[in-house]
C-alpha positions, 0 to 999 in steps of 0.5 A: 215951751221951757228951757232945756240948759243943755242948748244953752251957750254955757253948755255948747259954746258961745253962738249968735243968732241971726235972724230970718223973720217969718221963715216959710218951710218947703213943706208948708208952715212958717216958722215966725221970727225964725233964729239960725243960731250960728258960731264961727272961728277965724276971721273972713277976709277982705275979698271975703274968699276964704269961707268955709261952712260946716254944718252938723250932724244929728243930735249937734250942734254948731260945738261938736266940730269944732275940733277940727278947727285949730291953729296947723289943722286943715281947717286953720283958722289963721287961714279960713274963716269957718262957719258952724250953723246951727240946724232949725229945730236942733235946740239951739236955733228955732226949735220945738222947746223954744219956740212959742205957741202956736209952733211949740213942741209936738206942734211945730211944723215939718222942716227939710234939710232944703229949709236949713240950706237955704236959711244957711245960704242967707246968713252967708250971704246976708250977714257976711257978704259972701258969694262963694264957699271955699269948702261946705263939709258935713259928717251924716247929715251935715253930708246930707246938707253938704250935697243939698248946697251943692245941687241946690247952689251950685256956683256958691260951693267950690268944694265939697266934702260928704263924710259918712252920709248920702245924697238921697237916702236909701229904703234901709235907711229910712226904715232905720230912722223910723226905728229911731223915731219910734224908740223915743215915742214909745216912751209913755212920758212924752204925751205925743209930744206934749210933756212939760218938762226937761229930759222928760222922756228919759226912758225913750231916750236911753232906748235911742242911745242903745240902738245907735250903740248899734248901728253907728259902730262896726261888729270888729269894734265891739268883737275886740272891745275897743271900748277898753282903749278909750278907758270904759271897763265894761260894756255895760259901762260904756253904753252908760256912760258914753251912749247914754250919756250922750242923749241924756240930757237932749229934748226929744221933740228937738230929736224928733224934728231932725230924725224927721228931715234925715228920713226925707232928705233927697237931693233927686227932688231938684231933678224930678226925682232922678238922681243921676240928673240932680248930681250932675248938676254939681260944679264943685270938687266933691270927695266923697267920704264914707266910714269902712264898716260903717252900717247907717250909710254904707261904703257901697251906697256912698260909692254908687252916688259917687260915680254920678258926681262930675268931679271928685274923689272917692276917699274912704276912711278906715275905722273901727268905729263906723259911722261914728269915726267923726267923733275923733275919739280915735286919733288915727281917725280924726289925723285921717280925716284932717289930712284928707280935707288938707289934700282937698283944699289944695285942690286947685278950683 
């Protein structure tokens, strides 16, 4: 166990915990004195209807969305009371870094996207005293958790918006995470797991950023060198400074924990494995939205779960950047993207 200072509040924002006690797993273990790290913005209301839940992506935490959040966005926290909870082995909440022996590091125990909804569903209900969201919103895997919520709670969740990512991932896309998983163990520094140091498995993880370099953004982005209008003057440069930038400084057994739950996130378990049937069990408003040219979860796969979605709207989002238009480098994307949510709040419920 050490300190990583990237999860710290310094670096990601200001967070509490709340506490979940010996936390058990759906797939065996517990994890004792489990902390959900949590941030919010806005302030809940006295009828405590006003709630909304945003849950992260891979390699987040509760700071990356936040810049949908603000005064005139969709997302107004004049007006919702907005919570970013923190998934279980992300580096902020319980993780493998931080987390004592027997559970520390390569050891500690496999967790689901059902295991962060249902710790999420108690520090909603717990803490806050809310019995019902006015939206849960996700991009990749927060999509993943997004759909969780939806089948595993339906009466709780009154809208919801997967951006960017599927209910039960598909064979591509599992061979694609075990790639990814399999770029950070191959780096001889992290000793199965066990190496004792920060940032220790710096080759495996540059190898991580350049695969999702990639897969996240689209052929036209990289045929006409949009990297240019975000300010890098080579391609060498932004995968630097950008791709590589970005894992750099994250804890690879926290990587590794996520990528794990990502593989095997499948909403059809509720259902004994029909898909058709764990969808239709879904009461709340979903808009479905996909990434155009997106390569990790396609407008096709996305499109063939919304049609066994009782309710919605299916609302694609048109960018150059793939599965990583959330990131809002893109302006046109990120107006995009409050506008939608804008138009899906209004929705009557």
């Amino acid at each position: 166990m050490f300190a990583n200072d990237f999860y710290s509040p310094q670096q990601q924002g200001p967070y509490e915990h709340f506490a979940l006690g010996d936390f058990e797993l759906e797939r065996g273990g517990v994890i004792p004195n489990c902390q959900l790290a949590f941030a919010t913005a806005g302030t809940l209301n006295a009828a405590k209807d006003n709630a909304i839940l945003f849950p992260h992506m891979f390699s987040g935490t509760s700071k990356h969305m936040q810049m949908y959040v603000g005064q005139g966005l969709a997302l107004d926290p004049e007006r919702y009371f907005v919570i970013f909870p923190n998934m279980l082995g992300n580096g902020v909440s319980s993780s493998p870094h931080n987390s004592p022996a027997p559970i520390a590091m390569a050891d500690f125990p496999s967790v689901m996207i059902g295991d962060d909804v249902r710790a999420q569903e108690r520090l909603v209900r717990e803490r806050f005293g809310i019995t019902q969201l006015e939206l849960v919103l996700g991009w990749s895997m927060g999509a993943q958790q997004a759909y969780e919520w939806a089948v595993r709670f339906p009466q709780k969740v009154k809208r919801a918006a997967p951006i960017g990512g599927t209910a039960q991932g598909t064979p591509h896309n599992y061979l694609m995470v075990q790639n990814a998983m399999d770029l950070i163990r191959s780096d001889p520094a992290f000793e199965g797991g066990r190496y004792t140091t920060p940032h220790a498995v710096g080759a495996g993880l540059r190898l991580l950023a350049h695969f999702f370099a990639q897969i996240g953004l689209s052929k036209e982005f990289y045929a006409k060198e949009d990297w240019r209008e975000i300010g890098f003057q080579s391609l060498d440069q932004f995968l630097r400074d950008f791709w590589e930038a970005w894992f750099a400084p994250m804890d690879a057994n926290a990587l590794l924990c996520l990528l794990n739950k990502w593989q095997h996130a499948d909403v059809a378990r509720h259902a004994g494995g029909d898909l058709k049937e764990a969808l239709a069990r879904i009461t709340a408003v979903v808009w479905n939205m996909p990434f155009e040219q997106d390569m990790m979860f396609t407008v096709d796969e996305c499109h063939a779960e919304h049609v066994l979605t009782p309710r919605g709207a299916f609302r694609p989002i048109p960018t150059r950047w793939g599965h990583f238009g959330m990131l809002g480098v893109a302006n046109a994307d990120k107006a995009f993207i409050d506008q939608t949510l804008r138009e899906l709040l209004a929705v009557q419920v």
